[in-house]
Every structure is written in structure tokens, then in C-alpha cells.
C-alpha positions in Angstrom: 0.0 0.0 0.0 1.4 3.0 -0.8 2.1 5.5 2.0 -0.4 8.9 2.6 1.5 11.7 1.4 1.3 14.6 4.4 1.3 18.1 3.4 2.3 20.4 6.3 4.3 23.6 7.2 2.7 26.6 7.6 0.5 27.2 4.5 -1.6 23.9 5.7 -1.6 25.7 9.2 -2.7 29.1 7.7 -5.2 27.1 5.7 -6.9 25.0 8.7 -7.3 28.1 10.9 -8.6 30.0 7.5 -11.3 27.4 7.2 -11.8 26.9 11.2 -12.5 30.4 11.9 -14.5 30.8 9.1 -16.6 27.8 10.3 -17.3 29.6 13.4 -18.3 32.7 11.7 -20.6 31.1 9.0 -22.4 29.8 11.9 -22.1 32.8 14.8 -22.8 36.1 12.1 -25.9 33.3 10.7 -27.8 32.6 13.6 -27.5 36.1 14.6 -28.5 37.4 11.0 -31.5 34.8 11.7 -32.8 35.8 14.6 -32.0 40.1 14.6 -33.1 40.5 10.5 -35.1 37.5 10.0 -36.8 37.5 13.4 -37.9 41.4 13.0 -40.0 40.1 10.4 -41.9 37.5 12.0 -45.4 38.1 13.7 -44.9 38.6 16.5 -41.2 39.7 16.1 -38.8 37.3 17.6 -40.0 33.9 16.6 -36.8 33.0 15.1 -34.4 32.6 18.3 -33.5 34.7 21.0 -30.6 34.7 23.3 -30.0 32.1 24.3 -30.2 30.4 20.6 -27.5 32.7 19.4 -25.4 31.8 22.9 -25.9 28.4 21.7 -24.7 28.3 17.6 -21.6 30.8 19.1 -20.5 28.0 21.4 -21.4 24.9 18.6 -20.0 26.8 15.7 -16.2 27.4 17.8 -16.5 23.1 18.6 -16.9 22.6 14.6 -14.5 25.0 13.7 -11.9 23.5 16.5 -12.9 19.8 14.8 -12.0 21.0 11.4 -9.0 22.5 12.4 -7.2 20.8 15.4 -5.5 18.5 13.6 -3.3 21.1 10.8 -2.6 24.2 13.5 -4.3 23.7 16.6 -7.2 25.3 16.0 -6.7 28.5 17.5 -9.3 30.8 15.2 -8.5 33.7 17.7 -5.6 36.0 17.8 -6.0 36.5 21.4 -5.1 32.6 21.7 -2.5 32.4 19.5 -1.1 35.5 21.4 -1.3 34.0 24.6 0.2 30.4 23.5 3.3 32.2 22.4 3.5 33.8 25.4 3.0 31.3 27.8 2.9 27.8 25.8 5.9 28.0 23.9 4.2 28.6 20.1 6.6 30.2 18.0 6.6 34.0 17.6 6.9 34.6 14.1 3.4 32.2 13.3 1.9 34.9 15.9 0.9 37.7 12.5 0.3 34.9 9.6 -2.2 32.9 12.0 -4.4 36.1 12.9 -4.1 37.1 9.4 -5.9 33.9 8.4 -8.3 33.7 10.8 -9.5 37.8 9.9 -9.6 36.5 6.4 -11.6 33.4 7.7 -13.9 35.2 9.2 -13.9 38.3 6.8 -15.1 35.8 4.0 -17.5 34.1 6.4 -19.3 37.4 6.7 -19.2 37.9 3.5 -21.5 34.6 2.6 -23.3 36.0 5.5 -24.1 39.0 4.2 -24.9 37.7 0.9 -27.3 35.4 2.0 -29.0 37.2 3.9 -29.6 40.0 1.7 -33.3 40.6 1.7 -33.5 40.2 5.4 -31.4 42.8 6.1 -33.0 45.2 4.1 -36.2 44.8 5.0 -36.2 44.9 8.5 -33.1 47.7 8.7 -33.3 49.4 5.1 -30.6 51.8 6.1 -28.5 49.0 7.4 -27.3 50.9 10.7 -26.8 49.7 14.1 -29.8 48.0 14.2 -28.5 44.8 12.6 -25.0 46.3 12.6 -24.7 43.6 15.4 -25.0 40.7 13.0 -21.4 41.5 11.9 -19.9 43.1 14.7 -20.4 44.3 18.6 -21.6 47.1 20.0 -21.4 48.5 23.7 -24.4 46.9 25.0 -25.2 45.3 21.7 -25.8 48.5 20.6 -28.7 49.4 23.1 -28.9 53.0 24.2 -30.8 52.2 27.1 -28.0 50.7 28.7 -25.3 53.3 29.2 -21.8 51.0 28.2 -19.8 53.2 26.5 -16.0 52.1 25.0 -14.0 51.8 28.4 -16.9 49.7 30.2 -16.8 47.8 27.0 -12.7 47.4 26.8 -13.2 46.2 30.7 -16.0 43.5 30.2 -13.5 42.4 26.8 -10.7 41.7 29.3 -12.5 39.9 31.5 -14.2 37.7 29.3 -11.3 37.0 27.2 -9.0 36.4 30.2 -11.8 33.6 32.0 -11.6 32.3 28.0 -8.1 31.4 28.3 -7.4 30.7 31.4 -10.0 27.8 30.8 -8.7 27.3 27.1 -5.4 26.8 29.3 -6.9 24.8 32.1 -9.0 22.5 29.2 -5.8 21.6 27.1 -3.3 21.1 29.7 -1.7 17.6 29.1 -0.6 17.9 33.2 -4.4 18.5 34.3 -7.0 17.0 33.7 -8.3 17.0 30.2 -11.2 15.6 28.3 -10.6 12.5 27.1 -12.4 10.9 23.8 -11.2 13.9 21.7 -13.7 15.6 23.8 -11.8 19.2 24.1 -13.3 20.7 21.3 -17.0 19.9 22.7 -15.9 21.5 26.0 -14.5 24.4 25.1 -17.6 25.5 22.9 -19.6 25.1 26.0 -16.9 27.7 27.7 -18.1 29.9 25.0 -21.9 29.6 25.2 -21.4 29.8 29.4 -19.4 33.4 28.4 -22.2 34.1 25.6 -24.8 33.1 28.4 -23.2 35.3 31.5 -21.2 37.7 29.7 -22.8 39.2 27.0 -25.0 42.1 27.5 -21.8 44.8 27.8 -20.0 44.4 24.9 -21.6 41.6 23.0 -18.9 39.2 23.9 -17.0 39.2 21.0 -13.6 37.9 23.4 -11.7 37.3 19.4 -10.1 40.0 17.7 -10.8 38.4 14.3 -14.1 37.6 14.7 -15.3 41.2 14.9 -12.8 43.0 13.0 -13.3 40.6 9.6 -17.5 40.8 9.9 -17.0 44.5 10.7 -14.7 45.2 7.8 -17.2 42.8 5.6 -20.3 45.1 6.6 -18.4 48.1 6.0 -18.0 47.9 2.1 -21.0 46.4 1.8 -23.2 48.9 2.8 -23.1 49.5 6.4 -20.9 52.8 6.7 -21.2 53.0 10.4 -19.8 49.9 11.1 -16.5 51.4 12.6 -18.6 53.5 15.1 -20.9 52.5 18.3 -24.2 53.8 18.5 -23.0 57.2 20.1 -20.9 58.0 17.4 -18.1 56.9 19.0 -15.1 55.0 17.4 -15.5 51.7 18.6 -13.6 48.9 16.5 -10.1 49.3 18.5 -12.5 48.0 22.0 -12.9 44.1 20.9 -9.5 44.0 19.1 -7.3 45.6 22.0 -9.3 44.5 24.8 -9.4 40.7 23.6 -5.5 40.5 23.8 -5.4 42.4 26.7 -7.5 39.7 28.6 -6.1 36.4 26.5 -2.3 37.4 27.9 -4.2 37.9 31.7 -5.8 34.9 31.5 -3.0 32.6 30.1 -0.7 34.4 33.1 -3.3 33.3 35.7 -3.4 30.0 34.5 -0.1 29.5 35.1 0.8 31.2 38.3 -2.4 29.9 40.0 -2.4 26.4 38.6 0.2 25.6 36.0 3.0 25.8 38.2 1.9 23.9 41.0 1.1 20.2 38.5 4.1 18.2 38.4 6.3 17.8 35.2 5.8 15.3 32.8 8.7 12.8 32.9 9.6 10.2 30.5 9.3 6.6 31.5 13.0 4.9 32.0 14.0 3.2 28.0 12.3 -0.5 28.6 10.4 0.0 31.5 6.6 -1.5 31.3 4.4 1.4 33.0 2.8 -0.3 36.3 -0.9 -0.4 36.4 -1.6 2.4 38.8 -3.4 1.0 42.2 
């Protein structure tokens, strides 16, 4: 039988986290097309998800993307974990730019089909296309409700935060010295970390906790019609929040990973060359 060729190196890398992220966005900028655009149609408005639904596809499309990935790069599809793995996981520097640049233009083209898709949708229910459905491509201080008064700072905070409890769970979850899931099981898990964020920490900022994720939709709605995009709903530049922010938090939460935890577990040692490994008691 002749043997499987393997093509690696970093273009296969760039390539995985390309199609990862824009797995995740295909299905994150959908359900939320579906239920702000398509849902503002319904009677009575709403009957196409809520919440929780988009909480839910958020979480399911990061465990698909991670499964399609995993096995070329690692599956990062976020700039603010490829960050903190160079930082405190030993992943080399100089993949740090190419990897985020591939998973913006994941997620730029995601947005893209997006947007295309669901073309009549958004102009029906927000013929202007402002931040009413601005949302389906990018975040806004309190998901762009005026009501709530979040402006860019309370925004950068609640980024931080729920990027840092992100990785520092990202950290905990893929730890080969912890505990982690067995049965190829991590992916699963870790989309669960995101709809428990999505679920507890996304009324401030929307919970965007990836810089490519919103940047790449944002930059997708821009020339496509929505000329705001760059701006919250006070007129306020706002893209700089979930890109800064997210990194911010990734490198905090990585660091508290490791000082509270990581460097208590003991070091993996190699077995001694022909030694059988006793069943343990």
C-alpha cells in the first residue's frame, strides 16, 4: 500500500485556521443574521431565536470550527489565543501575524457569505443597514442598546474579562498535566466555555472575546453597505474596543493559568527506555 502523502508547514496551518475560523463565523454572524433580521420580520417579532439560541450556535460553531482545524494548526481561530500560546505555551513567535491574518480572512469571507445570504432580510427589517443589525457583523457597547449606558471603556473592561476567564479555561481544558477531556472531547468543551461566556457575559460588549471575529465581519459590513460599522451607536469610534481588549484579557488569563495552577502540577517525565508502566493502584 502506498504511503499517505502529508502536506504540512505553515500554509496547511494558515489554511486550517482559514477554514476553522470561518466555520465559526458562518455559523455565529448566521444565527445572529436569523434571529435580529429575520426575526424582526416575524409576527410577532422574535419567533426566530433569542438569546440564548445565538449563545448556543456561538458556542457549537467554535466546537466545529476547532474539529476542522485541530488536527493542521491547533485550531486557534483567535488571535487572542494564538497570542497567549506564544506567550506562555511556547508557540513560535513569528506564526503569531500569519495565524491572525488567516483567521480575519476566515472570518472576513465568512461574513461575507453571510451577508450575501441574507440580503433581503437585512433590508427589509433595517433598510438603512445601521446599528440595528449592525450587530449581526460586529459588537456594540451593550449590543448597541442605548438604554443601557456602556460606552468604550466599560466595554474594553467586560472584553478583558471575558477573554482572560476564556483562556485561562482554554489553558486549564488543554493542559496535558491536568485533567483534560478524554475521547477527543476538548473541542466539545471548550464550545460550552463559549456559550457559558455568551450566556453570563454578553449584555456589555456583546462578547466578541476574538479579535478576528469582529474585526473581519466589521470590515465585511463596511463595504458592503453599512458605513457606520466602525462606530458604536454614540458615534463613537469603537472597532479598537474588541480588538485591544481581547488581547489584553487572552495574555491575563493565560498568566493566571499558570501562576495559580500551571505551576503547581508536576512535570511530565519520561518513562525509564524499557520500562513497562505499572498499572496504577
Amino acid at each position: 500500500m502506498a504511503k499517505r502523502s502529508t502536506r504540512s508547514g505553515l500554509l496547511g496551518e494558515l489554511s486550517a485556521e482559514f477554514a476553522g475560523t470561518m466555520i465559526l463565523i458562518l455559523f455565529g454572524c448566521g444565527v445572529v443574521a436569523q434571529v435580529a433580521a429575520g426575526g424582526a420580520l416575524t409576527d410577532p417579532p422574535g419567533g426566530l431565536g433569542d438569546h440564548d439560541s445565538i449563545a448556543w450556535a456561538w458556542g457549537l460553531g467554535v466546537t466545529l470550527g476547532v474539529y476542522v482545524a485541530a488536527r493542521l494548526s491547533g485550531a486557534h481561530l483567535n488571535p487572542a489565543v494564538t497570542l497567549a500560546l506564544a506567550a506562555f505555551r511556547g508557540f513560535p513567535w513569528s506564526k503569531v501575524a500569519p495565524y491572525a491574518l488567516a483567521q480575519t480572512a476566515g472570518a472576513f469571507v465568512a461574513a461575507l457569505l453571510v451577508r450575501w445570504n441574507y440580503t433581503e432580510a437585512l433590508a427589509k427589517a433595517d433598510p438603512g443597514h445601521t446599528v440595528k443589525t449592525q450587530t449581526v457583523f460586529s459588537t456594540l457597547p451593550a449590543n448597541g442598546n442605548p438604554a443601557l449606558p456602556v460606552h468604550e471603556w466599560g466595554a474594553f473592561r467586560d472584553q478583558v474579562i471575558g477573554t482572560a476567564i476564556l483562556l485561562l479555561l482554554i489553558m486549564a481544558i488543554t493542559d496535558m498535566l491536568n485533567t483534560p477531556p478524554g475521547a477527543n472531547l476538548a473541542p466539545f468543551v471548550i464550545g460550552l466555555v463559549v456559550v457559558a461566556i455568551g450566556m453570563a457575559w454578553g449584555t456589555n460588549a456583546g462578547y466578541a472575546i476574538n479579535p478576528a471575529r469582529d474585526f473581519g465581519p466589521r470590515l465585511a459590513s463596511f463595504i458592503t453597505g453599512y458605513n457606520g460599522a466602525w462606530r458604536d451607536q454614540y458615534g463613537n469610534l469603537y472597532f479598537w474596543v474588541p480588538i485591544i481588549g481581547p488581547l489584553v484579557g487572552g495574555l491575563l488569563g493565560a498568566g493566571l493559568y499558570k501562576a495559580f495552577v500551571g505551576r503547581f502540577l508536576p512535570s511530565a517525565e519520561p518513562e525509564p527506555p524499557g520500562r513497562v508502566p505499572a498499572p496504577e493502584d
